[in-house]
Structure formats: structure tokens, C-alpha cells
FIDOKE-150673 format. One record per atom (N, C-alpha, C): atom name; x, y, z; residue number from 1; residue in one letter; chain. Coordinates in steps of 0.001 Angstrom, whole numbers, plus 500000, padded with zeros to 6 digits. Example, Ala and Ser with C-alpha at 12.3 -4.5 7.8 and 13.67 -1.06 7.14 Angstrom:
BEGIN
+-------+--------+--------+--------+-------+-------+------+
! kolke !      X !      Y !      Z ! vexse ! gumar ! voba !
+-------+--------+--------+--------+-------+-------+------+
!     N ! 513190 ! 494310 ! 507800 !     1 !     a !    A !
!    CA ! 512300 ! 495500 ! 507800 !     1 !     a !    A !
!     C ! 513200 ! 496700 ! 507800 !     1 !     a !    A !
!     N ! 512850 ! 497750 ! 507080 !     2 !     s !    A !
!    CA ! 513670 ! 498940 ! 507140 !     2 !     s !    A !
!     C ! 512900 ! 500030 ! 507870 !     2 !     s !    A !
+-------+--------+--------+--------+-------+-------+------+
//
This chain:
BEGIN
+-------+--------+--------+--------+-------+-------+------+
! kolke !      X !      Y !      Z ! vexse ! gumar ! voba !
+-------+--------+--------+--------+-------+-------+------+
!     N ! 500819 ! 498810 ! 500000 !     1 !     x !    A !
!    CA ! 500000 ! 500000 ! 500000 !     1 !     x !    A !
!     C ! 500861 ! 501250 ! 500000 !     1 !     x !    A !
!     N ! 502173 ! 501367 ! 500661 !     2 !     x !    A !
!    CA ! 502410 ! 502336 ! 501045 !     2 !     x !    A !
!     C ! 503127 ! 502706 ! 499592 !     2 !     x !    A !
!     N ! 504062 ! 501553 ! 498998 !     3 !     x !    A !
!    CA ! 504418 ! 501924 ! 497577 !     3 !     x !    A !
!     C ! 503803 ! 502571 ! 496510 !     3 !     x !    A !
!     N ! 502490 ! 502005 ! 496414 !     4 !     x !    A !
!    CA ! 501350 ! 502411 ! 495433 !     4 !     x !    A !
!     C ! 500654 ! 503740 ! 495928 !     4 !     x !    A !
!     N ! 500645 ! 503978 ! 497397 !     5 !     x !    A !
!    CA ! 499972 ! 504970 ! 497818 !     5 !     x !    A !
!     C ! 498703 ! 504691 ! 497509 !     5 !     x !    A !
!     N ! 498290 ! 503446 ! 497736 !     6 !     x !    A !
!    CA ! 496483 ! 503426 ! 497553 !     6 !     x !    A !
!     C ! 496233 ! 502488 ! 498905 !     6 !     x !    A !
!     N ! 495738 ! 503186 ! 499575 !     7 !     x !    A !
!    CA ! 495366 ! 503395 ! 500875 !     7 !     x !    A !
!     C ! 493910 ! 502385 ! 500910 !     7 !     x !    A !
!     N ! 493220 ! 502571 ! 500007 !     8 !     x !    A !
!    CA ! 491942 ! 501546 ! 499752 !     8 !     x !    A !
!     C ! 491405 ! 500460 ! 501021 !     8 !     x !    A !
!     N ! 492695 ! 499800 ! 500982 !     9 !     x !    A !
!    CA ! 492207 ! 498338 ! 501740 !     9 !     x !    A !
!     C ! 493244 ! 498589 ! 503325 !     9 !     x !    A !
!     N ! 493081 ! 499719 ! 503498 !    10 !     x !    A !
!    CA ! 493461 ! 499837 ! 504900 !    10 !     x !    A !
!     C ! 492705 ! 499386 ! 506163 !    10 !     x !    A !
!     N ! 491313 ! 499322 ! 506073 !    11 !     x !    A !
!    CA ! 490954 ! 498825 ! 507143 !    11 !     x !    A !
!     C ! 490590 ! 497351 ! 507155 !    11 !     x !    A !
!     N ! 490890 ! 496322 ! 506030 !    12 !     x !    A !
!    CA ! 491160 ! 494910 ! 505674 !    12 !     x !    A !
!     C ! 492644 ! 494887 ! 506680 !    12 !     x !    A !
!     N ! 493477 ! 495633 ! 506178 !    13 !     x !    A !
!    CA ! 495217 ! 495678 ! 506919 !    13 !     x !    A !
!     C ! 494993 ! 495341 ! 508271 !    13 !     x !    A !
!     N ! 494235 ! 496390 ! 508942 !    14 !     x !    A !
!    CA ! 494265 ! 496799 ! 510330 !    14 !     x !    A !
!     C ! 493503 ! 495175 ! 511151 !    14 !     x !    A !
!     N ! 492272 ! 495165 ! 510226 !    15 !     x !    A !
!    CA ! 491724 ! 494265 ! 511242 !    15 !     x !    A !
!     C ! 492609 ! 492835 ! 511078 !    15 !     x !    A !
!     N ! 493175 ! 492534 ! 509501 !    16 !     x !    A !
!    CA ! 494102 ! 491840 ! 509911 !    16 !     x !    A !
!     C ! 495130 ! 491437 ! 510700 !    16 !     x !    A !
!     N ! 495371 ! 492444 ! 511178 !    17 !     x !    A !
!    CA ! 496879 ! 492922 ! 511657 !    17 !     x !    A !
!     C ! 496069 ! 492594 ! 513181 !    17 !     x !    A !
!     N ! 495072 ! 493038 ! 513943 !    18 !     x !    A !
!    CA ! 494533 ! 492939 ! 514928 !    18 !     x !    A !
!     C ! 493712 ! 491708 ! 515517 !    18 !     x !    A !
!     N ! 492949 ! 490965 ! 514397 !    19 !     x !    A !
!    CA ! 492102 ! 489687 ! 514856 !    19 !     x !    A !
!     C ! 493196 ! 489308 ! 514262 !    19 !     x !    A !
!     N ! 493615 ! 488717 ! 513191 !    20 !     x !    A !
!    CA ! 494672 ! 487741 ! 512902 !    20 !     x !    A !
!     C ! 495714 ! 487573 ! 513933 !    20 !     x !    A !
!     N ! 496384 ! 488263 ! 513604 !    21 !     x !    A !
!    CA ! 497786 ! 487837 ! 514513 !    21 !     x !    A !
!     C ! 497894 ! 488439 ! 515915 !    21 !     x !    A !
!     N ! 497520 ! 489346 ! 516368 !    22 !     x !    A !
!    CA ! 497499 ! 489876 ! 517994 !    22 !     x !    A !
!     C ! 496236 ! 488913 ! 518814 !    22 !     x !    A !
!     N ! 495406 ! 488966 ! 518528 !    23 !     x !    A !
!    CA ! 494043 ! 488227 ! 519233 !    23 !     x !    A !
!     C ! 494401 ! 487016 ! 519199 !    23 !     x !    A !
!     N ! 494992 ! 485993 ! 517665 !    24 !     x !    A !
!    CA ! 494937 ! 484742 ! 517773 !    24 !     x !    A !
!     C ! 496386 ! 484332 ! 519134 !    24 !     x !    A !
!     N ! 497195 ! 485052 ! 518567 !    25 !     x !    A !
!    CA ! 498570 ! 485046 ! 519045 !    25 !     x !    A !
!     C ! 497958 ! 485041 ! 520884 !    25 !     x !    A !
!     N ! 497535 ! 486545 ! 521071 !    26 !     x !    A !
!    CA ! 497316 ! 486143 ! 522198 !    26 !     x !    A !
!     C ! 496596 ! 484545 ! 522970 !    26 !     x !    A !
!     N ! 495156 ! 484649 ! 522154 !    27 !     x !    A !
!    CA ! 495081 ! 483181 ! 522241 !    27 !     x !    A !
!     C ! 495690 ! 482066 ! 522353 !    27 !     x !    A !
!     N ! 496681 ! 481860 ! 521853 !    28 !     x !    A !
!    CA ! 497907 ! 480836 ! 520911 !    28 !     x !    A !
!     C ! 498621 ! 480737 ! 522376 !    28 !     x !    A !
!     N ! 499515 ! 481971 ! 522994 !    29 !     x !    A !
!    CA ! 499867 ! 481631 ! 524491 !    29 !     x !    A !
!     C ! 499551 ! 481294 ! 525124 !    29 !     x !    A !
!     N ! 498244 ! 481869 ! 525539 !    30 !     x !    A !
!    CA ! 497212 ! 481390 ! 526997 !    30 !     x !    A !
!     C ! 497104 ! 479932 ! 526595 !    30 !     x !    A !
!     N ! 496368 ! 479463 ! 525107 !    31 !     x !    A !
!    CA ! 496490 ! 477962 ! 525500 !    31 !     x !    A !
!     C ! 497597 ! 477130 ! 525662 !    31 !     x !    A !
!     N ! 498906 ! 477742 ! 524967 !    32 !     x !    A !
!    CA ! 499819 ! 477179 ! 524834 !    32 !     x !    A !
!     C ! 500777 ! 476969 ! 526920 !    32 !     x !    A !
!     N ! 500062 ! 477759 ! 527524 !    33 !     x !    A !
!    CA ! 500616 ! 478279 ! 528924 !    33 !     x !    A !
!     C ! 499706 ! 477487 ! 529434 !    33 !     x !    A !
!     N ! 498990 ! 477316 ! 528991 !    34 !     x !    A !
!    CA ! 497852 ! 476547 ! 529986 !    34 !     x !    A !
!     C ! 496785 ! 475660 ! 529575 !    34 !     x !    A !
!     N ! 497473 ! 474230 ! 529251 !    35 !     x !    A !
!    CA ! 496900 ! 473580 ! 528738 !    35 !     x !    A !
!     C ! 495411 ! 472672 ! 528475 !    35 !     x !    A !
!     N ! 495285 ! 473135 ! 529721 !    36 !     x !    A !
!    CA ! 493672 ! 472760 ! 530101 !    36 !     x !    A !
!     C ! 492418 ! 473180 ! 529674 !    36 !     x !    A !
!     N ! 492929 ! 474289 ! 529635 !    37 !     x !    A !
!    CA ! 492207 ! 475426 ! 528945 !    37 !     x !    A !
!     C ! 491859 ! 475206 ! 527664 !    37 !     x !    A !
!     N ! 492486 ! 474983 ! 526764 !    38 !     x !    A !
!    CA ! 492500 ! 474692 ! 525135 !    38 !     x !    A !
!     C ! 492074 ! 473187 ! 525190 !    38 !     x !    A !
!     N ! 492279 ! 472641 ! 526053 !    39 !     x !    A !
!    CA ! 491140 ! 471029 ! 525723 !    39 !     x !    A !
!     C ! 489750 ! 471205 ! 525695 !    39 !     x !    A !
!     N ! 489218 ! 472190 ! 526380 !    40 !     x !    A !
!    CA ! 487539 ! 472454 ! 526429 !    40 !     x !    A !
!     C ! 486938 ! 472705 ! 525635 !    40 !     x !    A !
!     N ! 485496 ! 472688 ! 525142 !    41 !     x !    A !
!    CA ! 484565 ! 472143 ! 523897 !    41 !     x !    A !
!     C ! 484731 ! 473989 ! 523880 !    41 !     x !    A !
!     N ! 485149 ! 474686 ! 524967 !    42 !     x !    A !
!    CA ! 484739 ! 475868 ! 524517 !    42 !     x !    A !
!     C ! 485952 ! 476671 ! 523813 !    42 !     x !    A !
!     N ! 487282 ! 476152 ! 524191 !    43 !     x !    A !
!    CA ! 488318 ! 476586 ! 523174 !    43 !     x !    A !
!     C ! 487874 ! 475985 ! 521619 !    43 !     x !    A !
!     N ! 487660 ! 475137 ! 521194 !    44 !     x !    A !
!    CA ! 487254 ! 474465 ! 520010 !    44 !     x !    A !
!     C ! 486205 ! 475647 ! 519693 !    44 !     x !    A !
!     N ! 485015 ! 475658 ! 520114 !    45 !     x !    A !
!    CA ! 484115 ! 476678 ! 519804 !    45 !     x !    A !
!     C ! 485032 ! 478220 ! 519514 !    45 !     x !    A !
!     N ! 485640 ! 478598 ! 520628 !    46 !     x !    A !
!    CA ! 485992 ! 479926 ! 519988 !    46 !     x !    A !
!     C ! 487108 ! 479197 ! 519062 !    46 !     x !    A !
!     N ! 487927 ! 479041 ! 518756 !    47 !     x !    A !
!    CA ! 489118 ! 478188 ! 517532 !    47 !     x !    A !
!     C ! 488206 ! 478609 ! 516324 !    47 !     x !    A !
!     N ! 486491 ! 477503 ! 516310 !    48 !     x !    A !
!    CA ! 486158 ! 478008 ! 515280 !    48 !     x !    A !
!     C ! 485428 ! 478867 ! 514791 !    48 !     x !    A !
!     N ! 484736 ! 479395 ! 515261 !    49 !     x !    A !
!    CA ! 484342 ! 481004 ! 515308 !    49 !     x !    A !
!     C ! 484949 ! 481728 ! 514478 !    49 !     x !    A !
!     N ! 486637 ! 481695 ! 515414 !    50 !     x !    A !
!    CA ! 487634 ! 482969 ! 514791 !    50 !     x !    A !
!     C ! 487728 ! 483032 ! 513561 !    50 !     x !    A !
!     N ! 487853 ! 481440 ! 513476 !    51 !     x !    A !
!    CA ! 488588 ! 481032 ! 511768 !    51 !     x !    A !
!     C ! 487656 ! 480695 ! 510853 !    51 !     x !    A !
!     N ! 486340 ! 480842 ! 510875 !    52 !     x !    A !
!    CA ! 485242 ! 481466 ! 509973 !    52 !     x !    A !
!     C ! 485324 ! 482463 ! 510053 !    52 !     x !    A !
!     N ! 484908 ! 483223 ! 511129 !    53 !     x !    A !
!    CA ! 484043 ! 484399 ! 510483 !    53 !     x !    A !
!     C ! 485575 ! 485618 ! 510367 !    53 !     x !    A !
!     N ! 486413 ! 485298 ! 510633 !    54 !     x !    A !
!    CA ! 487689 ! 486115 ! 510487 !    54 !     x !    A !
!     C ! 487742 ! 485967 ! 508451 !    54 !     x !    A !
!     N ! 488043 ! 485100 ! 507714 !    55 !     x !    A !
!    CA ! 488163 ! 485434 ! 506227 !    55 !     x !    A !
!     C ! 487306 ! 485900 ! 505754 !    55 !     x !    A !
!     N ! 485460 ! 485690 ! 506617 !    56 !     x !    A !
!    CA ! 484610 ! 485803 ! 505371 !    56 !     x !    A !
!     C ! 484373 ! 487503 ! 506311 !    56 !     x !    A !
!     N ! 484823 ! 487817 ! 506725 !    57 !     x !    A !
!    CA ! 484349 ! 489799 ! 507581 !    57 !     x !    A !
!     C ! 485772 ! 490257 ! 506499 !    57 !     x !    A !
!     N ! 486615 ! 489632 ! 506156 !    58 !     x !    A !
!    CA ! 487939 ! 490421 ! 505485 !    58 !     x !    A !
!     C ! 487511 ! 489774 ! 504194 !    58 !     x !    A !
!     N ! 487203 ! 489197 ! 503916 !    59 !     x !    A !
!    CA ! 486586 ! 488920 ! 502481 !    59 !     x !    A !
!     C ! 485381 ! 490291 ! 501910 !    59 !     x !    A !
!     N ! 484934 ! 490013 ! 503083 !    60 !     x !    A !
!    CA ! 483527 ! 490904 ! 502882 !    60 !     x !    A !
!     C ! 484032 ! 492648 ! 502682 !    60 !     x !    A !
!     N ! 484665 ! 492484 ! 503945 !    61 !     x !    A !
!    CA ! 485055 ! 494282 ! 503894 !    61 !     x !    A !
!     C ! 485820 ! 494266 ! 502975 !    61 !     x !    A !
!     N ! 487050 ! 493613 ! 501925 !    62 !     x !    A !
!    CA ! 487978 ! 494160 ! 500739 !    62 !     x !    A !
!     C ! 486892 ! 494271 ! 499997 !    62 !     x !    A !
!     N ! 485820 ! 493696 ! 499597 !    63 !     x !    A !
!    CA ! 484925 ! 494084 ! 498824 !    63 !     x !    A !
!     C ! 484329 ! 495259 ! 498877 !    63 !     x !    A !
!     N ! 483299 ! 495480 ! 500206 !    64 !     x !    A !
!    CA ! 482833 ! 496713 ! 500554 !    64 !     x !    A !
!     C ! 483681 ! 498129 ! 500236 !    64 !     x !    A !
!     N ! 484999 ! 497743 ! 500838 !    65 !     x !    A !
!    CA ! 486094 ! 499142 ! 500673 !    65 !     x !    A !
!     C ! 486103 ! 499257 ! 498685 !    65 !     x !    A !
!     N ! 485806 ! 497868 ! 498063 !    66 !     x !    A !
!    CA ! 486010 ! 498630 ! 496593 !    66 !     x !    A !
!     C ! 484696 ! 499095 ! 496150 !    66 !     x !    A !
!     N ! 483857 ! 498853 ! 496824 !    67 !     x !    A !
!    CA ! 482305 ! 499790 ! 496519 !    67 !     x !    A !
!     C ! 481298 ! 498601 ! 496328 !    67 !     x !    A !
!     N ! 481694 ! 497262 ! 496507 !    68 !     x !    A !
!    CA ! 480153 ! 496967 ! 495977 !    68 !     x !    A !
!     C ! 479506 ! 496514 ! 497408 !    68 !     x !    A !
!     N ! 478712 ! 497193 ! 497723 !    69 !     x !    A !
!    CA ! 478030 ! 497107 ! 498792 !    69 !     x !    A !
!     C ! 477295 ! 495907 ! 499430 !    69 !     x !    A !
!     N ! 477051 ! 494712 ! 498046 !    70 !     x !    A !
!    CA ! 476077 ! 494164 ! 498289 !    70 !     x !    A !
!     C ! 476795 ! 492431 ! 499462 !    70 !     x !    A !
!     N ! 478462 ! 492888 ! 499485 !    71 !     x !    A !
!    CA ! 478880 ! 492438 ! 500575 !    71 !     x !    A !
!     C ! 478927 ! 492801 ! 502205 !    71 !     x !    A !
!     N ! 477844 ! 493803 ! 502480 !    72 !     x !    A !
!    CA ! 477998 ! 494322 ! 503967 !    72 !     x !    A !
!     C ! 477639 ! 493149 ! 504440 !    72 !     x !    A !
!     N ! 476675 ! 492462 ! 504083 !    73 !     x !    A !
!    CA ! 476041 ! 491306 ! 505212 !    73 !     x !    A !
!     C ! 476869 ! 490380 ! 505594 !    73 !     x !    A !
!     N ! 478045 ! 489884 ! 504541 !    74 !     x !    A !
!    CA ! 479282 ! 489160 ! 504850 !    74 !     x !    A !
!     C ! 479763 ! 489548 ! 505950 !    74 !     x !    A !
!     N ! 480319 ! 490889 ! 505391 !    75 !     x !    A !
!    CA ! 481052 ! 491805 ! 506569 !    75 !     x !    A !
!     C ! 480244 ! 491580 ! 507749 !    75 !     x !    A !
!     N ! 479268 ! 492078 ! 507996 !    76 !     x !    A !
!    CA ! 478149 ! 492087 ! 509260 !    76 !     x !    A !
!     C ! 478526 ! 490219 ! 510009 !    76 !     x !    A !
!     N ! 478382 ! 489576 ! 509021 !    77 !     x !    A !
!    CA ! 478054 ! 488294 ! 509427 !    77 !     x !    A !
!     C ! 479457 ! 487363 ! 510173 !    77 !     x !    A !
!     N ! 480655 ! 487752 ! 509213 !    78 !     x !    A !
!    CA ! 481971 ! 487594 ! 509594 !    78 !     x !    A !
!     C ! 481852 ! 488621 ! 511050 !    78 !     x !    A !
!     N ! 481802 ! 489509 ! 511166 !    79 !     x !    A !
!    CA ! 482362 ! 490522 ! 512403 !    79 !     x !    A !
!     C ! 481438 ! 489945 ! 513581 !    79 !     x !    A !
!     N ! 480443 ! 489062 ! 513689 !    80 !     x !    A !
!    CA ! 479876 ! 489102 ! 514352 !    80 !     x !    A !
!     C ! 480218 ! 487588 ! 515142 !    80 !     x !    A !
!     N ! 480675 ! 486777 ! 513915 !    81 !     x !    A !
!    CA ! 481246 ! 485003 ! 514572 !    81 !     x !    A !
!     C ! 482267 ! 485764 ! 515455 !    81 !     x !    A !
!     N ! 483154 ! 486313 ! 514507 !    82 !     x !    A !
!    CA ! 484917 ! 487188 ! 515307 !    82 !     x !    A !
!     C ! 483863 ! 487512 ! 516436 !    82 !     x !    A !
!     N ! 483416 ! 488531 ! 516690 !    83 !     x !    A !
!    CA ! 483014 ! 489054 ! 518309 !    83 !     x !    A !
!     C ! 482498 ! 488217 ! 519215 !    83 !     x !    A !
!     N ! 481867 ! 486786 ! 518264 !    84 !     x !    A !
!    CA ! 481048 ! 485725 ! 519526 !    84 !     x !    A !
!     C ! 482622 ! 485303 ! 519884 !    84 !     x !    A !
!     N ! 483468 ! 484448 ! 519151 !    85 !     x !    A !
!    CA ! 484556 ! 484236 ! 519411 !    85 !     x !    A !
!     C ! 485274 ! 484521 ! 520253 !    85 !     x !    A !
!     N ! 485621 ! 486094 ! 520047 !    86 !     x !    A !
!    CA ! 486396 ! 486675 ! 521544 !    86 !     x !    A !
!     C ! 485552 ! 486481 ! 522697 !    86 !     x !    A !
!     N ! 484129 ! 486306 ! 523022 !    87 !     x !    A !
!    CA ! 483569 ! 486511 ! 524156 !    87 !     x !    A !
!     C ! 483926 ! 485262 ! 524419 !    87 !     x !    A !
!     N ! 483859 ! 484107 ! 523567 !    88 !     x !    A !
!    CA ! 483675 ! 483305 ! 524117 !    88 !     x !    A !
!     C ! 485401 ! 482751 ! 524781 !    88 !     x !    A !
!     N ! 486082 ! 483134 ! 524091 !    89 !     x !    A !
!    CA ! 487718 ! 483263 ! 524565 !    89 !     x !    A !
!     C ! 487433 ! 483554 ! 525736 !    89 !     x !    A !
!     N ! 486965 ! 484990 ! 525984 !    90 !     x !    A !
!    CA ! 487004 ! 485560 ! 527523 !    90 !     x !    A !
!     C ! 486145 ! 484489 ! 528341 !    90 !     x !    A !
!     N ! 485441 ! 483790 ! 527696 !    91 !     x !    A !
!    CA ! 484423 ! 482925 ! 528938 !    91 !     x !    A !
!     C ! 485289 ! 481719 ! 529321 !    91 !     x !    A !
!     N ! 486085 ! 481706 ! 528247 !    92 !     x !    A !
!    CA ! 486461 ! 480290 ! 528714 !    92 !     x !    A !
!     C ! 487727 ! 480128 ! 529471 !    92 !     x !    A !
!     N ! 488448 ! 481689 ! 529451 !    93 !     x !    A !
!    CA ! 490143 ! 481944 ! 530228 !    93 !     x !    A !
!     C ! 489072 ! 482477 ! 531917 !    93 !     x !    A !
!     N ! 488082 ! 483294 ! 531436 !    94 !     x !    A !
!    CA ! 487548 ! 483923 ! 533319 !    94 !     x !    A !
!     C ! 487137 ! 482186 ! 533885 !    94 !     x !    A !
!     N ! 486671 ! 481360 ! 533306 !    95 !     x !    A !
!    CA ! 485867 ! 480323 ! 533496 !    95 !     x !    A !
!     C ! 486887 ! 479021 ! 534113 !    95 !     x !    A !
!     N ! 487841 ! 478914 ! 533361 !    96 !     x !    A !
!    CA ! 488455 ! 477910 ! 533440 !    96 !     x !    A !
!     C ! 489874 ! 478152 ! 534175 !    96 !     x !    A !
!     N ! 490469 ! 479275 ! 533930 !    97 !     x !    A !
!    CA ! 491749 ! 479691 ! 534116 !    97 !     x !    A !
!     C ! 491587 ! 479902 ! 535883 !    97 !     x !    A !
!     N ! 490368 ! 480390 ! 536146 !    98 !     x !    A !
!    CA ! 490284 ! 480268 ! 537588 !    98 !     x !    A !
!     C ! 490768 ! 479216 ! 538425 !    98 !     x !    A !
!     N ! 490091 ! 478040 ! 537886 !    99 !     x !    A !
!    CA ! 490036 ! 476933 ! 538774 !    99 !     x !    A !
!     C ! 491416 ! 476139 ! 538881 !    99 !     x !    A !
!     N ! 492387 ! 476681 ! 537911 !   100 !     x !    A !
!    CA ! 493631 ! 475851 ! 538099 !   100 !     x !    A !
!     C ! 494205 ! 476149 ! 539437 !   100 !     x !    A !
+-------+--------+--------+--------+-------+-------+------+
//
């Protein structure tokens, strides 16, 4: 982007840059630190959450950012697995991470 100076798909970048690799990553430690944790039906649940609705919300939004609109619901639909996902991350580190 920065070569071309077309700025376009900057907020595809960002959320990449943010659910992809910081959120999973974080994820990726905690289970990797604490193994108990990532055996539960509810790490699996958020696992797959992320990794749906994470391509089809960045699928959706590179589209949206080039104008055709008739991908918001993707977008909508992807951003919304990603957000059950993280909650459910948080339910399952407040939930489980306690009891060790």
C-alpha cells in the first residue's frame, strides 16, 4: 500500500493485523501456557468462530472498501462470529483459568 499509495484496503490491513495475529497470538499463548484450557469444547468453539468468520468479515470488507456494497452482510456476518469468538475466549480463560 504504502508503495502504490492506495490506501483503499486499509481497514482489511488493520483488522488483519489485529484479529489475525494479535488476538489469535494472544490466544495461541494462553492455551499454549495453559493447557487445560485449550482442551475444552469451549476453546474448540471459539478456535472456530475465529477462523470462519475472520476470512469471510475480510473477504467481505475488501469488497465493501472497493464499493460493491452488496457484501455488507458478509462483513456484518463475519464481524459478528469474530466478536462471539472473543467473548467466548474471555468465557472460557475467566471460566476455566480460575480453577487451576
Amino acid at each position: 500500500m504504502s508503495i502504490t499509495h492506495a490506501f483503499t484496503f486499509t481497514p482489511v490491513h488493520v483488522h488483519i493485523n489485529l484479529l489475525g495475529w494479535t488476538a489469535l497470538t494472544l490466544a495461541g499463548i494462553l492455551y499454549h501456557s495453559f493447557p487445560h484450557i485449550a482442551e475444552t469444547k469451549t476453546a474448540k468453539v471459539h478456535f472456530w468462530l475465529h477462523n470462519i468468520g475472520l476470512p469471510a468479515m475480510m473477504i467481505g470488507l475488501a469488497f465493501v472498501v472497493s464499493g460493491y456494497e452488496a457484501f455488507i452482510p458478509l462483513t456484518a456476518l463475519g464481524g459478528t462470529l469474530v466478536t462471539l469468538a472473543v467473548l467466548v475466549f474471555a468465557w472460557n480463560v475467566l471460566k476455566n483459568l480460575k480453577q487451576a
